[in-house]
C-alpha positions in Angstrom: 125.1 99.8 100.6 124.6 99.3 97.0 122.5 97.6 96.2 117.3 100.8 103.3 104.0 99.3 115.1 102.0 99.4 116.2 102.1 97.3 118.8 100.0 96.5 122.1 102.5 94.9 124.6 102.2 93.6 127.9 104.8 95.4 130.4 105.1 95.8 134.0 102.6 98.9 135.0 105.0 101.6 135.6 106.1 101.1 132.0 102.3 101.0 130.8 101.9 104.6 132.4 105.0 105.6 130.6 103.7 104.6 127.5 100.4 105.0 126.9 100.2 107.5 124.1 102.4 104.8 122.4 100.6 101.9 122.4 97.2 104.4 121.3 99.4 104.5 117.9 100.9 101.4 117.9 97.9 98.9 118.9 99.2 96.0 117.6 101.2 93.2 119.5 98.8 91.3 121.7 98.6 88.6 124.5 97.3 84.7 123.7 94.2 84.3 122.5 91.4 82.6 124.7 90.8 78.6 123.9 87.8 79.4 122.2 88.5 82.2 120.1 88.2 80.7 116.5 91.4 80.0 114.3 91.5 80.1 110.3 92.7 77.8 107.8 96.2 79.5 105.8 95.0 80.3 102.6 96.4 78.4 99.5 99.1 79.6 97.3 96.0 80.3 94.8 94.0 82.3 96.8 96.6 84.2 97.9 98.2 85.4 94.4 94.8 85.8 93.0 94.2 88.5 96.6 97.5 90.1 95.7 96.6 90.6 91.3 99.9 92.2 90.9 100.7 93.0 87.1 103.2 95.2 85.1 101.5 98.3 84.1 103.1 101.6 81.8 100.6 104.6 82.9 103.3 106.2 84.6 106.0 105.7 81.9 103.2 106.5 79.1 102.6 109.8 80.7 106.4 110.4 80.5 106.5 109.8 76.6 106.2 113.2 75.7 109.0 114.4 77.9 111.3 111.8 76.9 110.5 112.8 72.9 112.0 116.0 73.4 114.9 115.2 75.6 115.6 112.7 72.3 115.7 116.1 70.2 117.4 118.3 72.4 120.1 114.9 72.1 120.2 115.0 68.4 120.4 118.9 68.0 123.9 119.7 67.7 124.1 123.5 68.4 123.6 122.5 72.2 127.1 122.5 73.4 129.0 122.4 76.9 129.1 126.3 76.8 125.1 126.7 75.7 123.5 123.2 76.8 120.3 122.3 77.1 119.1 122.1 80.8 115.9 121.0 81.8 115.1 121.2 85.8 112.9 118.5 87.5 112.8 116.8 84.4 109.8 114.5 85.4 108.2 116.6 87.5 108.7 115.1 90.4 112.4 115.0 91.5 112.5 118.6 92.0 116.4 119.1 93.3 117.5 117.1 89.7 118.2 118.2 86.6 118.7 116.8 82.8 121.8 118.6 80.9 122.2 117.7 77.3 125.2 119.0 74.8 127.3 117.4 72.4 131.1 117.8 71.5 133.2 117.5 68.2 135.1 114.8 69.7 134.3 111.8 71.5 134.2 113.0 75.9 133.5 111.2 78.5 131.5 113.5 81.4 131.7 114.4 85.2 129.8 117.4 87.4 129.7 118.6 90.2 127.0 120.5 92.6 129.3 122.7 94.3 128.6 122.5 98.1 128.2 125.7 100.6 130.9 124.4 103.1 133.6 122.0 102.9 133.0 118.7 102.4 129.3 118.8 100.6 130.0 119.2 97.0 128.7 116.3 95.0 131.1 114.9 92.2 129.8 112.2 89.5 131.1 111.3 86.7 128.8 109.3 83.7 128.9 105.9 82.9 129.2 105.1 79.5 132.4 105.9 78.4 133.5 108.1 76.0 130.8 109.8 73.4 129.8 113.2 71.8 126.1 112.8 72.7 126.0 113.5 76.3 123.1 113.6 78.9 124.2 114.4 82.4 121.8 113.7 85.1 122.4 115.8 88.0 121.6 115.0 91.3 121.8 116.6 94.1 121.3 120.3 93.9 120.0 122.7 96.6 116.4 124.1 97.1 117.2 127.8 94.9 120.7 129.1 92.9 123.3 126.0 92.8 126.7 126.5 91.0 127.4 123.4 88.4 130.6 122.6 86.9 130.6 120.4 83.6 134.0 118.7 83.3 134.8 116.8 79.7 137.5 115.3 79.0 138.4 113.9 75.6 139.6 110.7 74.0 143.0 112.9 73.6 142.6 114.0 77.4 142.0 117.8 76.7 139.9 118.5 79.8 137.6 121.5 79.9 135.2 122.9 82.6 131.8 124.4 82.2 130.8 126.5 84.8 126.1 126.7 84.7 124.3 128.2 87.1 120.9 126.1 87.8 118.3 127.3 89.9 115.3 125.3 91.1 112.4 126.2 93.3 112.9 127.4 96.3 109.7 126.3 98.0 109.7 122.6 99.3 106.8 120.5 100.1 104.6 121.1 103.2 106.0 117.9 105.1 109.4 118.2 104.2 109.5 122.2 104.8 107.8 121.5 108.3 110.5 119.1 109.4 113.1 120.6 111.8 116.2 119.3 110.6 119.4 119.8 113.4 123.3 118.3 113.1 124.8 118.7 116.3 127.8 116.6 114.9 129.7 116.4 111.3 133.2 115.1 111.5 133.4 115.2 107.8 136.7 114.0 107.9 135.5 110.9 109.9 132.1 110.2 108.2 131.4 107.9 105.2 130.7 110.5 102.8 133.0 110.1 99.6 132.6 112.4 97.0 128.6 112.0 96.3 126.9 110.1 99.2 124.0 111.4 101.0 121.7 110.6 103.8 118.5 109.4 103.1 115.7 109.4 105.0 113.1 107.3 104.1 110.0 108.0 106.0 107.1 105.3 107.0 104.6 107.9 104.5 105.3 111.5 102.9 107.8 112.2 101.2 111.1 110.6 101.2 114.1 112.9 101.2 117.8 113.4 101.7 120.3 116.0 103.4 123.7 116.1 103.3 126.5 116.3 106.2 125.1 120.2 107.4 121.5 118.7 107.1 120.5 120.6 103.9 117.9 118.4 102.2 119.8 117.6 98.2 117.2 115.1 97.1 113.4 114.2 97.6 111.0 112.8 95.8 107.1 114.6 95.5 105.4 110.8 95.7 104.0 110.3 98.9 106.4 107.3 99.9 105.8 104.0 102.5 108.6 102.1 104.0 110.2 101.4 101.0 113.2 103.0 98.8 115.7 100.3 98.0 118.4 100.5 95.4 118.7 97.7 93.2 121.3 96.6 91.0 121.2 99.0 88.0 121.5 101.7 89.6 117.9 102.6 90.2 115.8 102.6 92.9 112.3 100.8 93.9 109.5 103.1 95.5 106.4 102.1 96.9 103.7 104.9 96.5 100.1 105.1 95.8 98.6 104.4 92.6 96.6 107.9 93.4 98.1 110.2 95.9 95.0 111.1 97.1 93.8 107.3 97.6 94.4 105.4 101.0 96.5 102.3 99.8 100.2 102.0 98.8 99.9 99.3 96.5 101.8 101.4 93.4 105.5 99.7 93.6 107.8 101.9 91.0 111.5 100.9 88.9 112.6 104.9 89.0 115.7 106.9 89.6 116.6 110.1 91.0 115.4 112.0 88.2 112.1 110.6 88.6 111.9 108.5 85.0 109.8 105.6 85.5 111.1 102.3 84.3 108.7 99.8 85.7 105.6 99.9 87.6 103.7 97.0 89.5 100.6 97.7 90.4 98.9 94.9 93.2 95.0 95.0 93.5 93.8 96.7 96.8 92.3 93.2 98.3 95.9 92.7 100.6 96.2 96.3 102.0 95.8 96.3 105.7 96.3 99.0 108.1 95.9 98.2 112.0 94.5 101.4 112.4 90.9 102.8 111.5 91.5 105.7 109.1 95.2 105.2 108.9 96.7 104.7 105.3 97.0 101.2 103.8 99.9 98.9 102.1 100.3 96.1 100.2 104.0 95.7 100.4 104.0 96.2 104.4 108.1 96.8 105.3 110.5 95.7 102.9 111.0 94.2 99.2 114.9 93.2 98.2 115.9 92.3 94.4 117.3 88.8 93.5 120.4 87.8 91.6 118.1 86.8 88.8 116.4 90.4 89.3 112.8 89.1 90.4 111.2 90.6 93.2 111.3 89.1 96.8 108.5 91.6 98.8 106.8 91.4 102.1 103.1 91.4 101.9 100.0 89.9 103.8 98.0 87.3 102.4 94.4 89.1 102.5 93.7 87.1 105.6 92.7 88.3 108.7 96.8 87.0 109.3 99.1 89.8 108.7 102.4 90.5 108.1 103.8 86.6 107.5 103.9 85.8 103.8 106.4 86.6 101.2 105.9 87.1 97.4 108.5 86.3 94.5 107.7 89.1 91.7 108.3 87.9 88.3 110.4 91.3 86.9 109.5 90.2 83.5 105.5 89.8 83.8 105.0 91.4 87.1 103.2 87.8 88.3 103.7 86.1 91.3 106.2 83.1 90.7 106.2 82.0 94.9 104.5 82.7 98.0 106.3 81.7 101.6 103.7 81.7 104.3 105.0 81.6 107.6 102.1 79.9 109.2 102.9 77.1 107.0 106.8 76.8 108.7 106.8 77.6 112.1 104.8 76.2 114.6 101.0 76.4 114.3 100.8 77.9 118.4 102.4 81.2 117.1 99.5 82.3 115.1 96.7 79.9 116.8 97.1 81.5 120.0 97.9 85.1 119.1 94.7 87.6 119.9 93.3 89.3 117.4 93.3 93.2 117.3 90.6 95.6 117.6 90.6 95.7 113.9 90.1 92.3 113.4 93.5 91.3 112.3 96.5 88.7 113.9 99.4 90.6 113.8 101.5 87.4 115.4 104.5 87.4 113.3 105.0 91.2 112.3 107.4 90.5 109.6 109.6 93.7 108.8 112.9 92.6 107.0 114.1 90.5 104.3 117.4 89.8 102.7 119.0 87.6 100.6 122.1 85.5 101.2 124.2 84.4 97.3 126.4 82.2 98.9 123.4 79.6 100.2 120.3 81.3 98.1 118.8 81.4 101.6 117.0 84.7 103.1 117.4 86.5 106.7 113.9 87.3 108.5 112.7 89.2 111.1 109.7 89.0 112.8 109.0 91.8 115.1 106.0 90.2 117.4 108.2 87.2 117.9 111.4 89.2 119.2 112.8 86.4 116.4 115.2 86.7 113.4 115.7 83.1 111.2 117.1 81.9 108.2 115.8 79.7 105.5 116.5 78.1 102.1 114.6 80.2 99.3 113.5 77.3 97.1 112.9 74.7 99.8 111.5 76.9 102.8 113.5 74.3 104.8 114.9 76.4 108.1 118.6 76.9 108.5 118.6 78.3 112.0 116.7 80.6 114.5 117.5 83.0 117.2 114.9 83.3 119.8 114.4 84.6 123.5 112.0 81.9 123.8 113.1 79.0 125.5 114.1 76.1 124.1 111.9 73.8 126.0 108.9 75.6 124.4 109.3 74.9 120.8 108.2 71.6 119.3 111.1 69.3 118.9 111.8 69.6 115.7 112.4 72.9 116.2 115.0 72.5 118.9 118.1 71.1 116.5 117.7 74.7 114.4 118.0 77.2 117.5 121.1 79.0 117.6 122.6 79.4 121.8 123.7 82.6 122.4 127.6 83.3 124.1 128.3 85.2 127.4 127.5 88.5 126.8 125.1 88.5 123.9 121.3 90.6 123.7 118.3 89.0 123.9 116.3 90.3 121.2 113.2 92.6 121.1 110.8 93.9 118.6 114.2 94.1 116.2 113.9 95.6 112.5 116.2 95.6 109.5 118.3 92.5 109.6 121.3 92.3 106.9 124.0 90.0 106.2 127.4 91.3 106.2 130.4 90.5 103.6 132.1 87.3 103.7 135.6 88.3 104.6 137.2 84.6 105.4 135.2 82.5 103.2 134.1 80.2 105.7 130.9 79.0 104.6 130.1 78.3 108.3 130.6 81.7 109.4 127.9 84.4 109.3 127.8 88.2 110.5 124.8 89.9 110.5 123.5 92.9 111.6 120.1 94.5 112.5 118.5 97.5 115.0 117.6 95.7 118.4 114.7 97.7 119.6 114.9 96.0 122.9 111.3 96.0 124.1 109.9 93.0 125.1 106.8 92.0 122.9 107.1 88.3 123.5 110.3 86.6 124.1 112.2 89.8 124.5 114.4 90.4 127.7 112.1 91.5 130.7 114.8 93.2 132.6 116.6 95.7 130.3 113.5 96.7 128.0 112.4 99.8 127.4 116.0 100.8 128.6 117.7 101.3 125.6 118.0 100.6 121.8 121.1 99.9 119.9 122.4 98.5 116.5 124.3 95.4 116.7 126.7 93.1 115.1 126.3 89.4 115.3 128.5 85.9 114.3 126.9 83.2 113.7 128.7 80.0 114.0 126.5 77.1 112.0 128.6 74.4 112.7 128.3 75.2 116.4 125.2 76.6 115.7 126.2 79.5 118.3 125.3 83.4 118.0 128.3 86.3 119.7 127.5 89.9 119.7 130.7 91.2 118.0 129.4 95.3 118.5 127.0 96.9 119.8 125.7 101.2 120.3 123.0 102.4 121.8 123.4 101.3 125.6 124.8 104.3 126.5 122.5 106.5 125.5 120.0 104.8 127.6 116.4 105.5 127.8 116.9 108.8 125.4 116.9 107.2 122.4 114.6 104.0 123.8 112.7 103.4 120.2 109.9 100.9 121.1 109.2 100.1 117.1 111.1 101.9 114.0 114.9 101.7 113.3 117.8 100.6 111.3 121.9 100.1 111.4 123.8 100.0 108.2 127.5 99.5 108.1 128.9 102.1 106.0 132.3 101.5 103.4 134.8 102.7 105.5 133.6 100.2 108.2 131.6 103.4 110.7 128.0 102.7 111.6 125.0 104.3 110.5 122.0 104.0 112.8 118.5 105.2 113.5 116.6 105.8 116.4 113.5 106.2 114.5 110.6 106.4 116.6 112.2 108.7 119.3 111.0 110.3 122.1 107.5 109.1 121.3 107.6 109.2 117.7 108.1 113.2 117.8 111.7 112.6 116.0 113.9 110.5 114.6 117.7 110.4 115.4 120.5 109.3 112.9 124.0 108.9 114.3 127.4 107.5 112.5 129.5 106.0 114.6 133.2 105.3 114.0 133.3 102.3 116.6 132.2 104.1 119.8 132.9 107.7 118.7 129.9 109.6 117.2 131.0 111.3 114.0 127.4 113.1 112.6 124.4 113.3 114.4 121.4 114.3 113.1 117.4 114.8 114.6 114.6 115.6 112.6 111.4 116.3 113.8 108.2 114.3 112.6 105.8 116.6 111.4 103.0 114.5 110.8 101.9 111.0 111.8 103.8 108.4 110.2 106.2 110.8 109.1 109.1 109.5 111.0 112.1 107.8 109.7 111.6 104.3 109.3 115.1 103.6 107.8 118.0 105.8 106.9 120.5 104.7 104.7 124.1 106.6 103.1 123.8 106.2 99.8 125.9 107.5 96.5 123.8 109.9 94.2 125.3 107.9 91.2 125.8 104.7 91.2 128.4 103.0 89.6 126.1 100.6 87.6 123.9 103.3 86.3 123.6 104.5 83.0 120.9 107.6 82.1 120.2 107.1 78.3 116.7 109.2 77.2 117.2 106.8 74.2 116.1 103.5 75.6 
């Protein structure tokens, strides 16, 4: 991948005895409302983008100014060469497993390193963009916590090579929710995995930090910002992280244009007004699940509108001014019952649509949704908010008529949907614009229009094709059935489909949110498998994705 709830439900009462300590946490997902329990108006575009106030701001990247100044001169002094470079660990304090090394050679290089690995198979190898030069600044990524082996390789315009061996050492101490976490692989086909020669798994946790291990579970990477939901690469090679605008405050509402090393690019800060949480005392966010960059490189983020409705608008960032340029309310599209009728929680808040996943779709500038509470995943145009088509337990006879012409019928043999999360559109192999395949986490737990019968049985990843012209929906590949009632997730999860086709999916919220549980696939056949423990509430993974250390778009120049 280049470019990674709380919920009351109604179930029979042998599963509400199985659950309770769940639904205490979750408290969320709730039956219809009484007749007279009182509805609100949907806010206005207006009100809403005046509730979110999101604007660019440089206090991280201003308290990074001194730094950057003397990385500049270590760049421009010449007596740091390949043999005797400069090396600066955690550079910005707080990507602690990083480093910065800066030389220059006589004769125009290009650069690659690699963080030699303690068993086969875990050595990291990048090589810098940029092409050849004699200024060089190598970020390394990927290091262990303590004494890591380096080799600098440069290889000249006349293709001399040379190899540097350093010896880095970084703290050995890690922070108190990462160093807490039990981390256990009881699986690493390394031969089999999706690995290459600098991919790691990353583990990006609903709050705490955000780290990742590589194929013997030895954490390489993590980040000392307190993290929510949210770590997604974007197209230059960085990455966007929600955090708080203080760690000690209550709200994520802090989002950050950063890298590995930690150097701050951009940071949008939203006003507090939009934070929800459906929990007394529990931590707050204004971008609730996920946030996806757009081929023009604004900002498409899932947020609530400062209503007592939660969890059903979408905002279009402006990357230039850090404005709002659209907002997509849901209550506006789908049929008025959804929300009208949905009871309120104990906190006041209508959690009816539970929106947890976005993405973007170039060939029709359309966007994949999923909406937890409805057991629903739909598409829709962007720019129009017209709907393309939905997928539904919910029976047809139930939705308005206009509705009825956009719902996709599933074929023999296809899930039911329930309290899914993390949808994604797949590569268009055939160029058929009428052909889709997606792919998502089914949770399979029925919070509305779920399957009755097999919830709470098992959870799975699955692949879907979608057939617009017969408007029909076939599940192509499924996992997670035969694990059964082990790795039942009631909220929480992901599946990503990895580069040399294996699966890579999380059973987040396992065995009542005590641990989460990655596992690659390579079809049916497990290649890794990997449990850590949650060692705090909220702590668990809420999406885990295999991503390269280096990305091919990326370009680390302290100059600009």
């Amino acid at each position: 991948m280049k470019k990674v709830k709380r919920h009351r439900v109604v179930v029979r009462i042998a599963s509400l005895l199985a659950m309770t300590s769940i639904l205490v946490v979750l408290g969320g997902c709730q039956t219809q409302a009484s007749a007279d329990e009182e509805t609100e108006t949907p806010l206005t575009k207006e009100q809403i983008i005046e509730n979110l106030g999101t604007k660019l701001v440089t206090t991280r990247a201003d308290d990074q100014t001194e730094a950057n100044k003397t990385y500049q001169a270590a760049l421009a002094n010449a007596e740091y060469t390949v043999a005797q470079p400069y090396i600066k660990v955690n550079p910005y304090e707080t990507s602690p497993l990083t480093a910065l090394v800066i030389f220059t050679t006589a004769e125009k290089a290009k650069v690659s390193y690699t963080v030699v690995g303690k068993s086969a198979g875990t050595s990291i190898t990048n090589t810098v963009n940029g092409g050849y030069q004699t200024q060089h600044q190598v970020p390394v990524v990927g290091l262990y916590a303590g004494n890591n082996t380096v080799n600098i390789t440069v290889t000249s315009e006349s293709g001399a090579t040379t190899t540097q061996k350093l010896t880095i050492t970084t703290s050995t101490t890690l922070p108190k929710y990462i160093k807490s976490t039990k981390i256990t692989v009881t699986k690493n086909d390394k031969k089999k995995m999706a690995i290459g020669d600098n991919q790691l798994t990353f583990l990006v946790r609903t709050t705490k930090e955000s780290f990742a291990v590589d194929a013997d579970g030895a954490v390489r990477w993590y980040s000392t910002y307190y993290v929510q939901h949210m770590l997604q690469p974007i197209s230059n090679g960085h990455i966007l992280m929600l955090t708080k605008e203080s760690q000690s405050g209550d709200t994520y509402n802090d989002l950050l244009e950063t890298d590995y090393l930690g150097r701050i690019y951009k940071e949008y800060l939203f006003d507090t007004k939009t934070g929800n949480s459906e929990q007394a005392g529990d931590d707050k966010t204004v971008i609730h699940h996920d946030i996806i960059e757009l081929p023009n490189h604004d900002l498409l983020a899932t947020v609530s509108d400062g209503s007592k409705y939660v969890e059903d608008t979408m905002a279009v960032i402006s990357h230039t001014t850090g404005k709002v340029k659209q907002i997509i309310d849901l209550k506006r599209i789908l049929p008025e019952a959804m929300y009208q009728s949905y009871k309120e929680s104990d906190a006041g808040t209508v959690d009816w649509f539970h929106q947890n996943a976005v993405w973007y779709d170039k060939t029709d500038q359309s966007i994949l949704i999923s909406g937890r509470n409805q057991d629903m995943i739909l598409k829709m145009d962007l720019k129009t908010t017209n709907l393309k088509w939905i997928y539904s337990g919910k029976k047809k006879s139930t939705w308005p008529t206009k509705y009825q012409k956009l719902l996709l019928s599933p074929t023999a043999g296809t899930s039911v949907l329930g309290g899914q999360h993390g949808i994604n559109l797949l590569e268009d192999e055939n160029g058929d614009p009428s052909s889709e395949d997606i792919l998502l986490y089914n949770n399979n737990i029925n919070v509305t229009n779920g399957d009755k019968d097999t919830s709470g049985k098992y959870s799975e990843g699955v692949q879907y094709h979608i057939d617009t012209e017969k408007m029909t929906i076939t599940e192509t590949w499924s996992y997670g059935k035969s694990l059964g009632k082990a790795n039942f997730t009631p909220a929480i999860g992901y599946t990503q489909k990895l580069s040399n086709g294996n699966y890579l999916i999380d059973f987040g919220w396992k065995s009542n949110a005590t641990e989460s549980n990655i596992i690659e696939v390579d079809g049916q056949e497990q290649v890794y498998n990997l449990t850590v423990s949650n060692p705090s509430s909220k702590a668990y993974v809420y999406r885990a994705y295999r991503l390269a250390t280096y990305d091919e778009d990326y370009l680390f120049d302290v100059t600009n």
